[in-house]
N, C-alpha and C positions, 0 to 999 in steps of 0.2 A: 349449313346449320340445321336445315329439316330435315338430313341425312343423317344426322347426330340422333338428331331425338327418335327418330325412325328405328337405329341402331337400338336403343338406349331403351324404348318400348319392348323392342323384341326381345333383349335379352333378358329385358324380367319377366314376361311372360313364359321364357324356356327356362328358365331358373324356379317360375312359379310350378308350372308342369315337373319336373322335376324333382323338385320338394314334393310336388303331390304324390305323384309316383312312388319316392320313396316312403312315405310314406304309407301307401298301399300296400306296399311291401313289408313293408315292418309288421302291418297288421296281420296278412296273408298268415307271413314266419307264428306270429303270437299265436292266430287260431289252429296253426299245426299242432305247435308245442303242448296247448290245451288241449287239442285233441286224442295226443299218445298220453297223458297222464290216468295213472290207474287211481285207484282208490287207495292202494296202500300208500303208495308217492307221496299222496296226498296227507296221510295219518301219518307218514315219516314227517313231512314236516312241519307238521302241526306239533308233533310231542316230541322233536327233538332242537326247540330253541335251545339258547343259549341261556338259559334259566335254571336254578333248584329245583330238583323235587320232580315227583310226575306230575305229566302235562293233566287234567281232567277234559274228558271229553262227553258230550251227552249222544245220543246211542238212541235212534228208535228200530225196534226190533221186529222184524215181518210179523206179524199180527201178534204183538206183543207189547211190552209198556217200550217206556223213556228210561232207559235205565245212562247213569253216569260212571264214566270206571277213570281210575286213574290209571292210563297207560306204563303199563313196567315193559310190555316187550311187543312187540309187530313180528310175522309169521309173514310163511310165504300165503298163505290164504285165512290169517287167522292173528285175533289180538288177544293180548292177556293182563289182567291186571287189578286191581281191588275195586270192589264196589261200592259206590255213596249211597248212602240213604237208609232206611230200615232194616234192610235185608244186606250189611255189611258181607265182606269174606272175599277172597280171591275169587277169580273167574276166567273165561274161556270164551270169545264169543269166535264165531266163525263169519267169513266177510260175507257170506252168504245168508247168512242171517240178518244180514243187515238192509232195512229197509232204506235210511236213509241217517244223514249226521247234522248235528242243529246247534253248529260252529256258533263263537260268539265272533265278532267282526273281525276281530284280532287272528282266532284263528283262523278268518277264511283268507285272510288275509296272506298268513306263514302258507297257507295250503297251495296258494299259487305262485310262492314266490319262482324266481328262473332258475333260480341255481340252489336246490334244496341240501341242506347238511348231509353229506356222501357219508355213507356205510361205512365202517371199517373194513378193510378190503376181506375178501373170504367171509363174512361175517355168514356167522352160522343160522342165525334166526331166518335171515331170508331164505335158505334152500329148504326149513325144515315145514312139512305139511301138517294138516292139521291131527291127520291121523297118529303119526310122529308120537305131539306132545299127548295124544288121546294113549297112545300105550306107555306111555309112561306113566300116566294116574294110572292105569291099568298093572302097569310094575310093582307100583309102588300100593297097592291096594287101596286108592284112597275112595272115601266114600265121597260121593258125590250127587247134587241135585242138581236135573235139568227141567229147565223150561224149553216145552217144545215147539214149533213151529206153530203146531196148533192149539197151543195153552195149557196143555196138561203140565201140573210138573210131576216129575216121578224124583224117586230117592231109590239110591242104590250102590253098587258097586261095580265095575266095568270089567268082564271076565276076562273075554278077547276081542281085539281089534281085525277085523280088515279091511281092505281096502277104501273099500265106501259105507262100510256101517259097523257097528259094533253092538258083542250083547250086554246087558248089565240085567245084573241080578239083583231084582227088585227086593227090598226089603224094610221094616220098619226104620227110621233114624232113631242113632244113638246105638244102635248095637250092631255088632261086627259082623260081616261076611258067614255063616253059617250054613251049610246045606238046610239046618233043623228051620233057622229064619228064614231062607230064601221063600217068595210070595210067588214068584214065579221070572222067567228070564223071557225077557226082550230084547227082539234085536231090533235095531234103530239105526235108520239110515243117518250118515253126516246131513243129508239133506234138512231132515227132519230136527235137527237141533241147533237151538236158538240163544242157547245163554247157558253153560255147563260153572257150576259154583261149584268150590270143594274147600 
């Protein structure tokens, strides 16, 4: 009988070990999985619940304000989408501009889930950079204000893009692209820019 209970001790304490262990393990797998997760991962699924409408995200900017957008699309380095508050209009931010994100529980919640809402396969926004959608306002001649890393904002129009900086041709707002208006032309690194409104 005192070999029963001898028995009977042991195996729960290797069942106890065990549970622990796996345990461990469980956690170990978790803080991998956190630790490959990027920042866009994260903005994917945050504004891609199963909801209406854009997601709103608030947005502090390297030495800039709080600004909130409503997510329309995710970049491979780069988000876009309208802006809340006073200073309404589409917008441009680069992830690099980005200081930090000031989730409300819910979303930090979506941001870590395991298995975030998959892309459409091929999906084009993820391969496209920021430079990309920057020559494309550039195509399409749109005028545009930025705030810049270091708080200037300029108004203007973006002549050409390359690779890591682009020039825009400074100018009064409200009137179009002119050699006679041009104030003078800038070239501005991507690094340097912090929130592009058009």
């Amino acid at each position: 009988m005192r070999w029963d209970s001898l028995f009977d001790d042991l195996e729960g304490q290797l069942e106890q070990e065990l549970g622990a262990e796996e345990v461990d393990l469980l956690a170990e797998e978790e803080r991998l999985r956190l630790g490959r997760l990027g920042l866009r991962e994260r903005l994917l699924s945050i504004t891609r619940p199963a909801r209406g409408g854009a997601e709103r995200i608030r947005l502090e900017l390297r030495r800039g304000p709080i600004v909130t957008v409503a997510v329309g699309s995710i970049g491979r380095d780069w988000l876009a989408g309208e802006l809340d508050g006073p200073r309404r209009g589409s917008c441009l931010v680069p992830f690099a501009a980005i200081a930090s994100l000031l989730p409300t529980s819910e979303q930090l919640a979506l941001s870590l889930v395991p298995d975030p809402p998959a892309e459409p396969a091929g999906s084009l926004s993820a391969r496209l950079g920021l430079a990309f959608v920057l020559r494309d306002l550039c195509r399409r001649r749109v005028a545009i204000d930025v705030t810049t890393a270091s708080g200037q904002r300029l108004h203007g129009t973006i002549d050409r893009v390359g690779r890591d900086h682009l020039d825009l041709a400074e100018h009064e707002a409200g009137t179009p692209r002119r050699a006679s208006a041009v104030d003078r032309i800038r070239i501005l690194l991507f690094d340097e820019l912090a929130l592009v409104r058009f």
